[in-house]
NUKOL-825239 format. One record per residue: residue in one letter; chain; x, y, z of N, C-alpha, C in turn. Coordinates in Angstrom, 1 decimal. Example, Ala and Ser with C-alpha at 12.3 -4.5 7.8 and 13.67 -1.06 7.14 Angstrom:
<nutors>
NUTOR   res   chain       nx       ny       nz      cax      cay      caz       cx       cy       cz
NUTOR     A       A     13.2     -5.7      7.8     12.3     -4.5      7.8     13.2     -3.3      7.8
NUTOR     S       A     12.8     -2.2      7.1     13.7     -1.1      7.1     12.9      0.0      7.9
</nutors>
This chain:
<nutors>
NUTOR   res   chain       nx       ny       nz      cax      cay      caz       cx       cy       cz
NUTOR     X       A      2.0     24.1      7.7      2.3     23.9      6.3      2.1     22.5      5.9
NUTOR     X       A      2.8     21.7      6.1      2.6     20.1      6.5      2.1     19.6      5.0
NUTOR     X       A      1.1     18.9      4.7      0.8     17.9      4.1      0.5     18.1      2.7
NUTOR     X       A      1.5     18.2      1.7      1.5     19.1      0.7      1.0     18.0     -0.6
NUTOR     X       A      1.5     16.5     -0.6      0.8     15.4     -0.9     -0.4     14.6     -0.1
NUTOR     X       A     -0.8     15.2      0.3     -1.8     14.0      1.5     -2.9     13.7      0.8
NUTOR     X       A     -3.8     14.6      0.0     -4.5     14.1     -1.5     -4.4     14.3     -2.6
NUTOR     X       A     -3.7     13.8     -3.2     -2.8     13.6     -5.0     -3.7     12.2     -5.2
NUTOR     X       A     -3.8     11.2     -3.9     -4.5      9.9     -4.8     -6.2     10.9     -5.5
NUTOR     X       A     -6.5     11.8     -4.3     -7.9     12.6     -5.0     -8.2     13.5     -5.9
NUTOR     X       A     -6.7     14.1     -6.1     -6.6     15.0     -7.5     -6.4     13.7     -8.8
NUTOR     X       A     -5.7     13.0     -8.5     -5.9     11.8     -9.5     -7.5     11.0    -10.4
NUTOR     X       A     -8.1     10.5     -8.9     -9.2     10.4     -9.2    -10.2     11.4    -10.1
NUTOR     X       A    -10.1     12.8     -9.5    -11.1     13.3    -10.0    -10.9     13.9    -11.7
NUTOR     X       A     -9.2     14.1    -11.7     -9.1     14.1    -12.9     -9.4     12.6    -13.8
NUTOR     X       A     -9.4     11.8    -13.3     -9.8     11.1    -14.2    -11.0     10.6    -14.5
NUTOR     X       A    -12.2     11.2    -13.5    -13.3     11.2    -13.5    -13.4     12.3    -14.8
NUTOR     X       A    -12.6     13.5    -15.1    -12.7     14.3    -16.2    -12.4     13.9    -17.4
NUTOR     X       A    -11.2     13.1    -17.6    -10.9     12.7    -18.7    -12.0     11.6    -19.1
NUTOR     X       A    -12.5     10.7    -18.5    -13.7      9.8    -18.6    -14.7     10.7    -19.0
NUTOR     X       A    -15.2     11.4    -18.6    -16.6     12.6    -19.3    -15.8     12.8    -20.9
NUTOR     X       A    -14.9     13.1    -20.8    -14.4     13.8    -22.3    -14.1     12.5    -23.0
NUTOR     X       A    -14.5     11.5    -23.0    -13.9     10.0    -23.6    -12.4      9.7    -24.3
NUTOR     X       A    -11.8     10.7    -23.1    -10.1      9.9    -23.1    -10.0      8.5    -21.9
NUTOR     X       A    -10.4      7.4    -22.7    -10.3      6.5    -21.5     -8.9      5.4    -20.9
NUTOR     X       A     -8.1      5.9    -21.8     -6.8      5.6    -21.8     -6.2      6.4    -20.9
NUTOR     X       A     -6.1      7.7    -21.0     -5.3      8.5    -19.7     -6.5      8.4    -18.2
NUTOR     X       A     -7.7      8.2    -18.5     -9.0      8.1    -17.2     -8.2      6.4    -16.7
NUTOR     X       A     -7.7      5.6    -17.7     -7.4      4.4    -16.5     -6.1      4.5    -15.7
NUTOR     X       A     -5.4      5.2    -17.1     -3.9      5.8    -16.6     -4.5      6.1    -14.7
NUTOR     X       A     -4.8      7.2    -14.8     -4.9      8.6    -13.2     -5.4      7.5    -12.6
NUTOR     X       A     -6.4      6.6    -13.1     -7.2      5.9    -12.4     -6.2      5.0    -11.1
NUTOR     X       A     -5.2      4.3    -12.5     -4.3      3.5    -11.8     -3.4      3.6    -10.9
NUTOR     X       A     -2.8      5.5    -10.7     -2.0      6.4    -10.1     -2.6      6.5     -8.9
NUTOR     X       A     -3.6      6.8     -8.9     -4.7      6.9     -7.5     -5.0      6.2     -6.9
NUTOR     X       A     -5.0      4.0     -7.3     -5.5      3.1     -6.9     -4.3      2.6     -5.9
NUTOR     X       A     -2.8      2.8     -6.8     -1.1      2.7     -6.2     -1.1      3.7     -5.1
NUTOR     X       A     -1.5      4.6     -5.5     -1.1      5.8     -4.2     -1.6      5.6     -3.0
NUTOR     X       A     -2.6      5.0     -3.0     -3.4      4.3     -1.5     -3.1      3.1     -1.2
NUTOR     X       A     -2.6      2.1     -2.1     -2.2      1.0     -1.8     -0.5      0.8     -1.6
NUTOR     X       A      0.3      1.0     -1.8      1.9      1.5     -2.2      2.1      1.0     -0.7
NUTOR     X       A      1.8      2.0      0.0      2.5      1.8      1.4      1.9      1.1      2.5
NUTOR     X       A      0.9      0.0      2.1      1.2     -1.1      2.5      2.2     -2.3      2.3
NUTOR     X       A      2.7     -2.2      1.3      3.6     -2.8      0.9      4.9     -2.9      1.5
NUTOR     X       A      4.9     -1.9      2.4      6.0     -1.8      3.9      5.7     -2.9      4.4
NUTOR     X       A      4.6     -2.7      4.8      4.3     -3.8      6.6      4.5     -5.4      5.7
NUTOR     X       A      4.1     -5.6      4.3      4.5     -7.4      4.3      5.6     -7.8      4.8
NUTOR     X       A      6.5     -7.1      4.3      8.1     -8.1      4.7      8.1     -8.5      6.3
NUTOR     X       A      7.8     -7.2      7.6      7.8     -7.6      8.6      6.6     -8.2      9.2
NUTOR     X       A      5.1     -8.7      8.5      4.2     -9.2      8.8      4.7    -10.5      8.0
NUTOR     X       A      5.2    -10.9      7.2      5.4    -12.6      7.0      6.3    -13.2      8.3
NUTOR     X       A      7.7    -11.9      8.2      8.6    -12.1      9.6      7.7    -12.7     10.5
NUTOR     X       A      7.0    -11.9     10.9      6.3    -11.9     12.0      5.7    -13.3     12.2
NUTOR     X       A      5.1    -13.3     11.3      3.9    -14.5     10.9      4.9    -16.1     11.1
NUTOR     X       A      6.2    -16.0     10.0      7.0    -17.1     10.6      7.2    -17.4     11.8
NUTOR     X       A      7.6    -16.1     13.0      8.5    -16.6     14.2      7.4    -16.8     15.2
NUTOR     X       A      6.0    -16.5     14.9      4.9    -17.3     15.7      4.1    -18.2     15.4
NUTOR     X       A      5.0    -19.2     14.0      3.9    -20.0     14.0      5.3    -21.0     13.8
NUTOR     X       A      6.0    -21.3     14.2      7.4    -21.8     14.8      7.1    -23.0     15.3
NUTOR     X       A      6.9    -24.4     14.8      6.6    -25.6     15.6      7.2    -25.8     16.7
NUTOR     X       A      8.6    -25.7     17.3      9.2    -25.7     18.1      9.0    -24.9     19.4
NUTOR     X       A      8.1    -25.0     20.7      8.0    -24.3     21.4      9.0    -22.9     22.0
NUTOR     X       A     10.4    -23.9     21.8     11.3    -23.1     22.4     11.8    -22.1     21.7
NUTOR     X       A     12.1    -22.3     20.3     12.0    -21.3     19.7     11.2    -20.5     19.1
NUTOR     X       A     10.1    -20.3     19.8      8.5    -19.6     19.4      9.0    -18.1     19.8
NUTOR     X       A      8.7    -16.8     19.4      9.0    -16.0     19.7      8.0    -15.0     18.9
NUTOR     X       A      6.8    -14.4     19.4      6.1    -13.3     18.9      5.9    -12.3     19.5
NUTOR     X       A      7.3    -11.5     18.8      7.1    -10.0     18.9      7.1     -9.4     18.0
NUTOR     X       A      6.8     -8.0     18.0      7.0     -7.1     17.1      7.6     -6.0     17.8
NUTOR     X       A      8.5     -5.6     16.7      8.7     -6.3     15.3      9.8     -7.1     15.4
NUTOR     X       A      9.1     -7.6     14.6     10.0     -8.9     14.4     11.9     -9.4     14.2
NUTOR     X       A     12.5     -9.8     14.4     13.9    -10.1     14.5     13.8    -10.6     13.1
NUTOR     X       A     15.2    -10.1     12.4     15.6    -10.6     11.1     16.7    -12.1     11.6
NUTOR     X       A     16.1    -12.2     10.6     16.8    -13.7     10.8     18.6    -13.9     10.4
</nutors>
């Protein structure tokens, strides 16, 4: 049963590929926009613990250098 949103960003696009043919280009940037967020969105996880990350390895202090993942909150 499983993956009941897995492409919504593609039903998005293609509808807006229709609304574009019919020159509604207001709702085609709308879906456009819905489909562009739906693939990008959940990257937006990994920043918080990739800056983390990025701070506690680039740490001038040898002793306190510490790169793991994931990273320790401070």
């Amino acid at each position: 049963m499983g993956a009941f949103l897995r492409l919504d960003w593609l039903a998005a696009l293609m509808l807006a590929l229709c609304q574009l043919a019919r020159g509604r280009s207001f709702a085609a940037g709308v879906l456009l926009g819905v489909a562009a967020m739906a693939r990008l969105f959940p990257a937006f996880f990994l920043l918080g613990p990739a800056v983390l990350a990025a701070r506690d390895c680039g740490s001038a202090d040898a002793r306190t250098r510490r790169c793991a993942w994931p990273p320790a909150s401070a």
